[in-house]
C-alpha positions in Angstrom: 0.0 0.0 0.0 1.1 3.5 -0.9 -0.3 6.7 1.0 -0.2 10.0 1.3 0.3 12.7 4.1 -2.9 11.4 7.0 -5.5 13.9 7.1 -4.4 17.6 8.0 -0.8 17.4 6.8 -2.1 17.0 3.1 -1.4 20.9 3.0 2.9 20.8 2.7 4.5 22.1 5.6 8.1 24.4 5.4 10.9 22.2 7.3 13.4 23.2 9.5 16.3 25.2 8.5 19.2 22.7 8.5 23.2 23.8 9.0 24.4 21.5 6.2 22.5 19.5 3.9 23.2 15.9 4.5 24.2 13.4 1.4 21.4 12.4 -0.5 21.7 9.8 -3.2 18.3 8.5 -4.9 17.5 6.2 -2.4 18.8 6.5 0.9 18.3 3.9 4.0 17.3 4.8 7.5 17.5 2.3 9.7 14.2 0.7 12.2 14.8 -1.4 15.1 13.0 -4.6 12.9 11.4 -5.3 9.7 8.8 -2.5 9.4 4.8 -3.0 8.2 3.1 0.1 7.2 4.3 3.6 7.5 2.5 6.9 7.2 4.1 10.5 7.7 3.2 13.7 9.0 4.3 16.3 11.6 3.5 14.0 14.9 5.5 16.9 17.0 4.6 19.6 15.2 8.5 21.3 14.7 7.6 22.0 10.7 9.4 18.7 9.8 7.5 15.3 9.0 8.1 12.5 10.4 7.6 8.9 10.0 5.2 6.5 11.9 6.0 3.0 11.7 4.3 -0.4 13.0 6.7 -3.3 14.0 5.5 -7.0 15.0 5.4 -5.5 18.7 5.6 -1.7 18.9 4.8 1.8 17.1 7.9 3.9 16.6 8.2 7.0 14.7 11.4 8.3 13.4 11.3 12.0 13.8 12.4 14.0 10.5 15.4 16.3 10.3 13.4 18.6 7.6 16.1 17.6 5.0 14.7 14.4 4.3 16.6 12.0 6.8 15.1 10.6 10.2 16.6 10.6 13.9 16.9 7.3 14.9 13.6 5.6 16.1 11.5 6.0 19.4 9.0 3.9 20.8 5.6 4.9 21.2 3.1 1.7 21.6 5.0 -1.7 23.2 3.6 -4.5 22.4 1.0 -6.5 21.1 0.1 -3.9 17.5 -1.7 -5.0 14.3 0.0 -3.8 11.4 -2.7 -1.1 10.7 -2.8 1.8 12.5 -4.4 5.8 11.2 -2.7 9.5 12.0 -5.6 11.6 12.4 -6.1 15.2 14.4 -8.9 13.7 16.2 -9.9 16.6 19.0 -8.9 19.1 16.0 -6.3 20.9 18.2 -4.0 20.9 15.1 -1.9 18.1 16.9 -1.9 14.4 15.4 -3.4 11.8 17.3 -2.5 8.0 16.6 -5.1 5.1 16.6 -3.6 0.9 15.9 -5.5 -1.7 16.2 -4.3 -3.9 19.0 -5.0 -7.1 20.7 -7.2 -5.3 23.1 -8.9 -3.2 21.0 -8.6 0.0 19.1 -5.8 2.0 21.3 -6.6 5.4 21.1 -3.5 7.7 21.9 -4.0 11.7 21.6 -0.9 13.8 21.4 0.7 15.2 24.4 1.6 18.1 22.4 5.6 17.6 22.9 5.9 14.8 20.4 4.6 12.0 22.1 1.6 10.7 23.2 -0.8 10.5 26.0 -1.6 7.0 28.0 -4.0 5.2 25.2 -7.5 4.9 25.7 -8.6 1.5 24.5 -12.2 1.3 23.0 -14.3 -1.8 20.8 -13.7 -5.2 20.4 -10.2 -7.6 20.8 -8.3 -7.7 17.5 -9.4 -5.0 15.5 -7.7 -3.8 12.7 -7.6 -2.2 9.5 -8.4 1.2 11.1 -10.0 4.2 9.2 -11.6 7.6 10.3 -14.3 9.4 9.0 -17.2 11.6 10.2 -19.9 8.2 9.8 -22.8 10.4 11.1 -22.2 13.9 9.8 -22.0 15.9 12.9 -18.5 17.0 12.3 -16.5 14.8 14.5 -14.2 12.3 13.0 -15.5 8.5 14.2 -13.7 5.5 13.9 -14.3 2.5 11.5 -12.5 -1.0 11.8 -12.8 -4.6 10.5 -13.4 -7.3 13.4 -11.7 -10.8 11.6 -13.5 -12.8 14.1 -16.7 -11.4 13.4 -16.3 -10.8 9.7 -18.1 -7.6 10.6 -17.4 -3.7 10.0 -17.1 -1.8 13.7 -18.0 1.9 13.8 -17.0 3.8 17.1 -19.1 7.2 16.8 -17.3 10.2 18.4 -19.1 11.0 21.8 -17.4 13.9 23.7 -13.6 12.8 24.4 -14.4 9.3 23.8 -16.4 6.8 21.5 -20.0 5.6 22.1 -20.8 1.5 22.2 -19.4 0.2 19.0 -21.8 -0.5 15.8 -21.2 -3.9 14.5 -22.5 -4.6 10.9 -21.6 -8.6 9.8 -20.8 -9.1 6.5 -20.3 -13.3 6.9 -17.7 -13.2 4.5 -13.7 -13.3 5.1 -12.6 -9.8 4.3 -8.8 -8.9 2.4 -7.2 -5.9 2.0 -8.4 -2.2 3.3 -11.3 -1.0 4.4 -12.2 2.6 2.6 -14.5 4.7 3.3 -16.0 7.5 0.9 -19.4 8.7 -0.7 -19.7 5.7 -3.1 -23.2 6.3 -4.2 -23.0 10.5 -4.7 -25.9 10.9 -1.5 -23.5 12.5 0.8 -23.5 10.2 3.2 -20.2 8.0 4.0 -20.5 4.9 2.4 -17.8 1.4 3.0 -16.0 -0.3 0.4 -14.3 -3.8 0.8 -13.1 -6.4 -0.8 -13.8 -10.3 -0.4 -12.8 -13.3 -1.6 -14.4 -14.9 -4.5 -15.5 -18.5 -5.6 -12.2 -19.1 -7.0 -8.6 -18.5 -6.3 -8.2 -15.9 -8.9 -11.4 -13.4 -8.2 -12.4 -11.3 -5.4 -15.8 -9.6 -4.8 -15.4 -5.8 -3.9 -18.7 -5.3 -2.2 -20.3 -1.6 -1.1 -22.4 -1.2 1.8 -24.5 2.4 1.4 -24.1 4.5 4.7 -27.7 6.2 5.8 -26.1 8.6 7.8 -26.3 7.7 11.0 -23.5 5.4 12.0 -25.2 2.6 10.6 -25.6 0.9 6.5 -28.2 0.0 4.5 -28.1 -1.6 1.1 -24.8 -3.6 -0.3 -24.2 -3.5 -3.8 -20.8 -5.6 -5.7 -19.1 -6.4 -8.3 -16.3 -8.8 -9.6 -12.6 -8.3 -9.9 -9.6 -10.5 -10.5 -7.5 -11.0 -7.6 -8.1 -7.4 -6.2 -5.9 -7.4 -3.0 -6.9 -4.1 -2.3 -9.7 -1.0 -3.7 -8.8 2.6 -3.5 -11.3 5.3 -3.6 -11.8 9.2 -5.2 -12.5 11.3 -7.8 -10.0 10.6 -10.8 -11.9 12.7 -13.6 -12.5 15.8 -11.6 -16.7 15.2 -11.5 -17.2 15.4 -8.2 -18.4 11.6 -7.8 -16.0 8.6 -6.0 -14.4 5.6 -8.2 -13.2 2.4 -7.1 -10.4 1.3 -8.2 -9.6 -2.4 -7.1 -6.1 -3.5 -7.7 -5.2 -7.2 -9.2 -4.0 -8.8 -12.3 -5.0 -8.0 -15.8 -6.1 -4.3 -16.7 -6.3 -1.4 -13.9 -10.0 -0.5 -14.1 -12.0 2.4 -12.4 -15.6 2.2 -11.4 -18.2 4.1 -10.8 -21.7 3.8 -8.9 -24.5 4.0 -12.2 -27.7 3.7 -9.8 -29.8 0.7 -8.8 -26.6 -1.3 -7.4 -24.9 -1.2 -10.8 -21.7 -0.2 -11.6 -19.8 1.2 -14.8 -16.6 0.8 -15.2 -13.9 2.1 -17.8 -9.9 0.7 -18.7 -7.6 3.4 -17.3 -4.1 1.2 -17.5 -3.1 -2.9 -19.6 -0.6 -3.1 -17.3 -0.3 -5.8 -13.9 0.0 -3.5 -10.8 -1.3 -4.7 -7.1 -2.7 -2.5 -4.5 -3.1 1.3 -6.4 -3.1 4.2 -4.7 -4.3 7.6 -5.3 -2.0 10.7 -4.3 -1.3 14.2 -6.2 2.1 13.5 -6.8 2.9 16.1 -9.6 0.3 19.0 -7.2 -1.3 20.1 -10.0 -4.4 19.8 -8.4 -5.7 16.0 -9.4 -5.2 12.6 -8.5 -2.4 10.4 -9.7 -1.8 7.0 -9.5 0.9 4.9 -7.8 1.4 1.3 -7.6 4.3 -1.2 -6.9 6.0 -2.6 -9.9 8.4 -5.1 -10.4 11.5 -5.3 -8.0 12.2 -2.4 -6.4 10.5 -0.4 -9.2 6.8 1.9 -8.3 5.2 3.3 -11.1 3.4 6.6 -11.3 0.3 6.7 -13.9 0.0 10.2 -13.8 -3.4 12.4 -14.6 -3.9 14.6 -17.4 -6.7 16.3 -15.4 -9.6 14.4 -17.1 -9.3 10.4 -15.5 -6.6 9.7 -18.7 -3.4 8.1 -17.7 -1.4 7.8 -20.5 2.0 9.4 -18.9 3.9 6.6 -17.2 7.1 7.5 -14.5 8.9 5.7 -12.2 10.5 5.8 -8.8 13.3 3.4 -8.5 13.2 2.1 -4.8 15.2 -0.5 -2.6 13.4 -3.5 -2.4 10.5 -2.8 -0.9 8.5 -4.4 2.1 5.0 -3.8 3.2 3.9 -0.4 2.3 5.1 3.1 1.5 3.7 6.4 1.4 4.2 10.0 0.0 5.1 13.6 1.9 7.3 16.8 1.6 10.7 15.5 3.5 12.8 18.2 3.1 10.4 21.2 2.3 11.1 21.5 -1.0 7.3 21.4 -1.7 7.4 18.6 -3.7 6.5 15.3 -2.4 9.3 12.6 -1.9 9.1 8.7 -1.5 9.3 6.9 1.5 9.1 2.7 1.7 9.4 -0.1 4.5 12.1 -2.1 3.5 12.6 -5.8 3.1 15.0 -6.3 6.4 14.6 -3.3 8.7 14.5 0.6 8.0 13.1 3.0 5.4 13.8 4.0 1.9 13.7 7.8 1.3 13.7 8.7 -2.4 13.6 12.0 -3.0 11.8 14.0 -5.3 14.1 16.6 -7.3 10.5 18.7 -8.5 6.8 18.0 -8.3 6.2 14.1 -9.4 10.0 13.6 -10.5 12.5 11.9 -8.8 16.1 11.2 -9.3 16.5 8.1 -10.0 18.9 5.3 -11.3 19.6 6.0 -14.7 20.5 3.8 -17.1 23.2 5.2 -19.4 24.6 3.7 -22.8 27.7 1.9 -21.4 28.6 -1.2 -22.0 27.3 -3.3 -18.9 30.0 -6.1 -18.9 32.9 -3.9 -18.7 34.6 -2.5 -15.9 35.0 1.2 -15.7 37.2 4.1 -14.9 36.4 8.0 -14.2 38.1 10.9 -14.8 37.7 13.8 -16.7 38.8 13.5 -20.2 38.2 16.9 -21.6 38.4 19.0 -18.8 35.0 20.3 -18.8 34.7 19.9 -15.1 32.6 17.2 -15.1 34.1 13.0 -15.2 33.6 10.8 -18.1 34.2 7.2 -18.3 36.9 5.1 -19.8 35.5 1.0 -19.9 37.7 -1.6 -20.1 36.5 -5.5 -20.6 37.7 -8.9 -21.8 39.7 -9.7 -25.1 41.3 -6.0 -24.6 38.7 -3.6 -26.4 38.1 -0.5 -24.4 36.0 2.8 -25.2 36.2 6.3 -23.7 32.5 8.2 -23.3 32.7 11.5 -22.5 29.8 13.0 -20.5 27.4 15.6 -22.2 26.2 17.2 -18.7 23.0 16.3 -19.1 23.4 12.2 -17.8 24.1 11.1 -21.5 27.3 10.0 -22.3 28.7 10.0 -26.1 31.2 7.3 -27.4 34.6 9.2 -28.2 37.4 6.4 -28.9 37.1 2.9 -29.1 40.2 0.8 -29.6 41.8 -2.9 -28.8 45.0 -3.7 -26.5 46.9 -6.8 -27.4 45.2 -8.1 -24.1 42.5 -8.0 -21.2 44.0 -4.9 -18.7 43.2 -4.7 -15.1 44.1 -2.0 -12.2 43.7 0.8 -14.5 43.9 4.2 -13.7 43.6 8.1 -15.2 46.2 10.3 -14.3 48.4 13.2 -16.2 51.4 10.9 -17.4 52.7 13.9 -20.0 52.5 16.5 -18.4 49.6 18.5 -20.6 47.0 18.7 -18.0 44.6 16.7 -19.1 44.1 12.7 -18.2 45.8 9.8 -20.0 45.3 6.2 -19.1 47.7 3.8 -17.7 47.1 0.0 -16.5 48.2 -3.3 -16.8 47.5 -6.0 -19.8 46.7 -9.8 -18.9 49.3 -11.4 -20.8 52.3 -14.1 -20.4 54.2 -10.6 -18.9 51.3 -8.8 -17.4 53.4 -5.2 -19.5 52.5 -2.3 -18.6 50.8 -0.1 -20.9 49.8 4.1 -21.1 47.8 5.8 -23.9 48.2 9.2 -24.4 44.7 11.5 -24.2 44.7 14.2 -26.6 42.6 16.5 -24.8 38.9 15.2 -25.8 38.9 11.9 -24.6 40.3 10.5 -27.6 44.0 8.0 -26.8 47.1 7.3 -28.8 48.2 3.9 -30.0 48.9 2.4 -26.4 53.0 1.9 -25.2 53.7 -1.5 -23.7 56.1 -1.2 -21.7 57.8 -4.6 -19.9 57.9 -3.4 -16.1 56.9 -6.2 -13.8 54.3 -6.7 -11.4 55.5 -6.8 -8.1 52.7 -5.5 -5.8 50.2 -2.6 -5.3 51.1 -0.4 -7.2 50.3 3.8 -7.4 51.3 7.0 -9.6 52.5 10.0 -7.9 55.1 12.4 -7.5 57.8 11.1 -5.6 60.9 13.6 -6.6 59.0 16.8 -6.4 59.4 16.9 -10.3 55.8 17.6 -11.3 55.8 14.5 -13.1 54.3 11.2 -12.1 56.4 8.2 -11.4 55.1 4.4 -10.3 55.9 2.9 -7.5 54.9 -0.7 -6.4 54.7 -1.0 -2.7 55.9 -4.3 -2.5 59.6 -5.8 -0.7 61.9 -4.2 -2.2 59.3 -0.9 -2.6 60.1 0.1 -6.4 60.2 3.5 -7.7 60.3 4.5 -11.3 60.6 7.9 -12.4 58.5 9.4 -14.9 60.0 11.5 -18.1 56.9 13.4 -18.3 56.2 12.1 -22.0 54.3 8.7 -20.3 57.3 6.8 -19.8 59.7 5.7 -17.0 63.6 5.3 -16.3 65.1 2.5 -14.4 63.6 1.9 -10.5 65.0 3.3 -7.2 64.4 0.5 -4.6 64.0 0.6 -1.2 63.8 -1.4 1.5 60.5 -1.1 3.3 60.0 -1.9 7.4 58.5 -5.1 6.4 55.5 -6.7 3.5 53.3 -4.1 2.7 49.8 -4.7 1.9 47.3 -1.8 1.9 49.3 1.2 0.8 48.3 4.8 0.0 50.1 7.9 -1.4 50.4 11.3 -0.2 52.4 14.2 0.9 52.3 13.6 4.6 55.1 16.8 5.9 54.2 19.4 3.1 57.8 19.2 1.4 56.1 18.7 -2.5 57.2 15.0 -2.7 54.3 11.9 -2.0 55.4 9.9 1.2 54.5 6.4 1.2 52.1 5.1 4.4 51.2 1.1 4.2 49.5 -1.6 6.4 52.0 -4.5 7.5 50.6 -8.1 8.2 51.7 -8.2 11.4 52.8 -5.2 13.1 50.3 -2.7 12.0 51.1 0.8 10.1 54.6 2.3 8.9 55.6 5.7 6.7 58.4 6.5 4.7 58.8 9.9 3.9 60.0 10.9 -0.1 63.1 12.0 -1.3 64.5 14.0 -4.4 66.2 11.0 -5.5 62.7 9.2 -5.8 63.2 6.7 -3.3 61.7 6.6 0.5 63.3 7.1 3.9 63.8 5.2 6.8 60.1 3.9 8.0 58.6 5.8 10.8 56.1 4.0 13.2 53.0 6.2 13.3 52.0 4.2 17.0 49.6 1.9 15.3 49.8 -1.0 16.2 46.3 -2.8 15.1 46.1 -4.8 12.0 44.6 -2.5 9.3 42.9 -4.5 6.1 42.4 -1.4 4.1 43.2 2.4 4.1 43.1 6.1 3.0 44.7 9.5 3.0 42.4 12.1 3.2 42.2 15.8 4.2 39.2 15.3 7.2 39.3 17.8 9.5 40.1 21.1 7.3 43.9 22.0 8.9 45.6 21.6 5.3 47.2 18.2 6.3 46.7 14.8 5.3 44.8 12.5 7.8 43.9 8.4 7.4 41.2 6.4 7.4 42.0 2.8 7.6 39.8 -0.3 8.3 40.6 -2.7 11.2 39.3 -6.5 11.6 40.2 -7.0 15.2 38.2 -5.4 16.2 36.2 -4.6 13.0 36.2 -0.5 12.9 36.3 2.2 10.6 39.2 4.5 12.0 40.1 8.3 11.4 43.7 9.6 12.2 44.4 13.0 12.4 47.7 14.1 10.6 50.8 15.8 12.6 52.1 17.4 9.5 55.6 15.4 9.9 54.7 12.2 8.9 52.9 10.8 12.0 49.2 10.6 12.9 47.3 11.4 16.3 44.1 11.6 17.8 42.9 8.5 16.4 38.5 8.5 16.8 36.3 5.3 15.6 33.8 6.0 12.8 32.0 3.4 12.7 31.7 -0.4 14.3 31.6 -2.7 11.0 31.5 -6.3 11.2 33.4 -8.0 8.1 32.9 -11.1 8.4 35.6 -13.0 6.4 35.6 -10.2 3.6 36.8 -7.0 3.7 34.8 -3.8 2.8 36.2 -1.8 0.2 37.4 1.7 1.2 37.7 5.1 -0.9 37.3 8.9 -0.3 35.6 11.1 -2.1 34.1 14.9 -2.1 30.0 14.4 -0.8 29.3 17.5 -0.5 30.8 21.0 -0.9 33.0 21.6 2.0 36.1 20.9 0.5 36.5 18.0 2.9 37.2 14.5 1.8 34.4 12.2 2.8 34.7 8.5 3.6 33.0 5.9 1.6 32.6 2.2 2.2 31.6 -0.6 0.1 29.8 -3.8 1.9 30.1 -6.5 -0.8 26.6 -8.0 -1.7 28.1 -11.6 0.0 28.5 -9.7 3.2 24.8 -8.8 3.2 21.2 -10.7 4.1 19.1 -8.8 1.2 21.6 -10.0 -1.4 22.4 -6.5 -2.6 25.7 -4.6 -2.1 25.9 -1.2 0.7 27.4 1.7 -0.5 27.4 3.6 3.1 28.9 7.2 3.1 30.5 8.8 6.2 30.3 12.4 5.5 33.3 14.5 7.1 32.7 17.1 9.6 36.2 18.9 10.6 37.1 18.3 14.0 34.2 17.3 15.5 34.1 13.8 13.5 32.1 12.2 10.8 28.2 12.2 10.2 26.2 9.0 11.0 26.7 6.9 7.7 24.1 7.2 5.1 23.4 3.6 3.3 22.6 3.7 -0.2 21.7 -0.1 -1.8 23.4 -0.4 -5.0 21.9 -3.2 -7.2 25.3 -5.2 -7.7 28.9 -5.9 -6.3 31.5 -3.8 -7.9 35.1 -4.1 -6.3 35.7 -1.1 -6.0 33.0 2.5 -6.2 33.3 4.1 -9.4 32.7 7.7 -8.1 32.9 11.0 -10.0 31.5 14.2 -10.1 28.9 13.8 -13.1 26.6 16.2 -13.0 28.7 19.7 -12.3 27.3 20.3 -8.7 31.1 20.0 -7.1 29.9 16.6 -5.8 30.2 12.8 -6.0 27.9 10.6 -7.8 28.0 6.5 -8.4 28.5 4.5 -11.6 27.1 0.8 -10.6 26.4 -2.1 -13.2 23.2 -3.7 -12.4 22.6 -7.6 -12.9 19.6 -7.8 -12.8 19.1 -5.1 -15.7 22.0 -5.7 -17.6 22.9 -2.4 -17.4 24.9 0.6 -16.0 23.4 2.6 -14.0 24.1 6.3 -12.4 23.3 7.0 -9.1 23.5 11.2 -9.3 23.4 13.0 -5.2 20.2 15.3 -5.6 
């Protein structure tokens, strides 16, 4: 089920100002304390910012919103035994919503406390009611309260009675009831009439059956008609008349229906396509209804009014996998309403909306999906293109047109397959050439030359050997690039600036490096050399004209690091670290002392590894000329079978944000990030197995 702001809040709220926007990718995961059932939003403490109300197996929590579309972690406001149906509704109309969930006592009935919580709950009706609805039944102006009793089979109306409810109205139907109750003027008479929907004579139709309100709390006349498979009916007025359709969900066509007198119905074909459970909310705000409804996979599609009942626009919002239910609201006060969905395993899936009834997400782009690919900005137009790289050595460069196109620019072969591949300024020219490694007998190395466009020369094949990790900076303070393999002996050779290299400088290191980075740790203009050792934790050498490393320093790290970075963190213009450790399994920042050493180291985050390590890489989230930490949980390492791409933005000195988890929709080994959309921050390139096809996850 999909739904929209409860009651009152349908009128878009301004959120809170926030300092700093956090990172916001299309779809971003806040976490619940278990696997969340249905969810509705709205301002339960009335700060300007919506929040989220969510029901558990045994509680109600609601995450309270930040007003820039993220949620506070989740607080408890019903323990216990809670049906998975539950209504927010200003009940006394004291412009503060009240919450009503079914329960195994009864209806529990909790009215705000006016500080973001809620009072003790006052329990009214029969045990075991559920799917809850309000609606002023008898037309007095109060809002009463309808519900479906499963032992009965019956429809329970509670009539509003001064602060409480009077004796419950019970109305049998004798037949078992699936999906929603709704309530709405069926039948055009002004009274509030009930729709449901049974199940049929056979396993593949339902009955949705009317029962005609007389005003009074209590129904007359039942009128019915058959769909196939319906699991649920949605009510209102599509075509702008003035009078209620039905529209049951199922298999087959989408149909609407309306009431044509004497217990008859007309209906008319609004969509051919297969969609369960529809749901009708103004998603674009132009003023009509829309219609959503869960697609395939992690896909909802939008069918979206023309203003006259015609749905012949299709969009869609791209999703994690979704659980239960999700529902629609302005998260970040952008007046446009974003996405949120339960999610199968526990927490919510914000997508945001980047204008009314458009959201940003995945895009498919025209690169080849079984390559691997590289990013860097070929043409230096300020935004990253893609070089891809694949088996039986062909490769193509695709230089991005702004606009999340990308346009084919070279396409070439290499004698052989290449791997650990990177784009860096070999020549000296300013712009990016490409450098890597072929998979033959030698495993050569190779560069090709960019010409400024994206366009490479014939590629040089050059017979250095393998000998570890290796990395391209500038060791000698030359302004060119030279190679060095951080491996026993560590290896140095110096680039000539024209995309070659000169015999190696070797040195020895402090003992078998494995996770190595590159950077210039004392500000001199040469790259020092920090690395992880197997046993006895972290050592640096410092550069020297001559391209080859000093003695190694011990930075007073001792722990056994599995992966790490040099970054700028805390905004003092020196290089700090971030390194991954197994025992026990953290995320660790270290601040840089300027000579070489590190201090002040503060844990991240606690991340369990299991027998895999995450991958780790840095990149600019956001505009504060900070680097941000990025970490890739392999899809092995997680229950819903999907990779994590979780984002730990940087905050100077006082730390790192909580990490924001964006499900990608395959492994890749490493995150191919770059800045491709011009707004100064990072974005994703992901292949997606499912679709066969890349995909780009643009920050909104």
């Amino acid at each position: 089920m999909i739904r929209t702001l409860p009651g009152v809040m349908f009128v878009v709220a301004s959120a809170l100002a926030v300092a700093q926007a956090p990172v916001r990718f299309p779809v971003t995961v806040w976490p619940t304390d278990d696997t969340p059932g249905e969810v509705k939003l709205g301002d339960f403490d009335s700060n300007g910012a919506v929040d989220a109300v969510v029901a558990m197996p045994f509680a109600l929590e609601v995450l309270d919103g930040d007003g820039g579309g993220g949620f506070a972690p989740p607080r408890t406001l019903v323990q216990g035994c809670v049906s998975s149906s539950f209504e927010l509704v200003d009940l006394d109309r004291d412009g503060w919503l009240d919450l009503v969930a079914g329960t195994c006592a009864g209806l529990s009935v909790l009215r705000s406390d006016h500080a973001g919580g809620a009072l003790p709950p006052q329990v009214v009706g029969g045990v075991e009611l559920s799917e809850v609805g309000a609606a002023d039944v008898d037309g007095d102006g109060a809002l009463d309260l309808v519900a479906w009793d499963g032992v009965q089979n019956a429809a329970v109306v509670l009539l509003a009675q001064g602060a409480g409810f009077a004796a419950p109205l019970v109305h049998r139907f004798g037949f078992e009831h699936s999906g929603r109750l709704r309530c709405g003027d069926v039948d055009g008479d002004g009274d509030v009439d009930l729709a449901l929907v049974f199940r049929g004579s056979s396993p593949w139709t339902t009955r949705v059956v009317v029962a005609s309100g007389a005003g009074d709390g209590t129904f007359g006349e039942r009128w019915s008609f058959d769909a196939i498979y319906a699991g649920d009916v949605e009510l209102g007025d599509i075509d702008g008349d003035g009078a209620v359709e039905l529209l049951p969900g199922g298999f087959g066509t989408l149909r609407a229906y309306s009431y044509a007198g004497a217990g008859r119905f007309a209906s008319r074909e609004l969509s051919a396509a297969w969609g369960p459970s529809p749901s009708l909310v103004d998603v674009d705000l132009d003023g009509d209804l829309d219609i959503a409804r869960p697609g395939w996979s992690s896909t909802v599609e939008l069918l979206v009014n023309d203003g006259s009942g015609q749905f012949s626009e299709r969009r869609s919002i791209h999703s994690c996998e979704t659980g239960i239910d999700a529902a629609f609201g302005d998260l970040n006060g952008d007046h446009a309403l974003d996405f949120v969905a339960t999610r199968l395993g526990s927490g919510l899936c914000v997508t945001l909306a980047t204008q009314p009834g458009l959201f940003a997400a995945r895009r498919p782009v025209p690169l080849p999906w079984n390559r691997l690919h590289v990013v860097g900005d070929l043409d230096s137009d300020g935004i990253d293109d893609v070089v891809a790289f694949g088996a039986g050595g062909h490769f193509e460069s695709y230089v991005n047109d702004g606009l999340g196109g990308f346009d084919l620019r070279w396409r070439a072969h290499l004698p052989a397959s290449t791997f650990r591949t990177q784009l860096v300024d070999l020549d000296g020219d300013g712009d990016r050439d490409w450098i890597g490694r072929l998979e033959d007998a030698a495993q050569s190395l190779f560069t090709c030359a960019n010409d400024g466009s994206g366009r490479f020369a014939t590629a040089v094949v050059s017979a250095l050997p393998l000998l570890g990790e290796e990395h391209l900076a500038d060791i000698d303070g030359d302004g060119r690039a030279d190679l060095v393999a951080a491996a026993v002996p560590i290896r140095v050779w110096r680039g000539d600036g024209l995309g070659g290299f000169g015999s190696p400088v070797a040195t020895p290191p402090a003992g078998y490096p494995r996770a190595a980075d590159l950077g210039d740790l004392d500000g001199d203009g040469r790259a020092d050399l920090v690395y992880a050792l197997a046993t006895s934790g972290l050592a640096v050498q410092l550069g020297r004209a001559n391209a080859s490393f000093g003695p190694a320093l011990s930075p007073a790290i001792s722990v056994s690091v599995e992966a790490l970075e040099l970054g700028q963190f805390d905004g003092d213009g020196l290089l700090d670290m971030a390194f991954v450790t197994r025992t026990p399994p953290q995320l660790v920042r270290a601040r840089g002392d300027g000579a070489g050493g590190f201090h002040s180291l503060a844990v991240v985050a606690i991340e369990p590894f299991s027998i895999f390590t995450p991958v780790l890489a840095l990149a600019r989230f956001d505009r504060d000329a900070l680097d941000d930490i990025a970490l890739v949980r392999p899809f092995w390492m997680q229950a819903q079978g999907w990779s994590t791409f979780v984002v730990y933005t940087a905050r100077g000195t006082t730390g790192f944000d909580q990490g924001t988890e964006i499900p990608v929709p395959w492994f890749f080994e490493r995150p191919a990030l770059g800045d491709f959309d011009g707004d100064q921050r990072a974005d994703v390139v992901t292949c997606n197995d499912a679709t066969r096809r890349v995909e780009l996850l643009l920050q909104r």
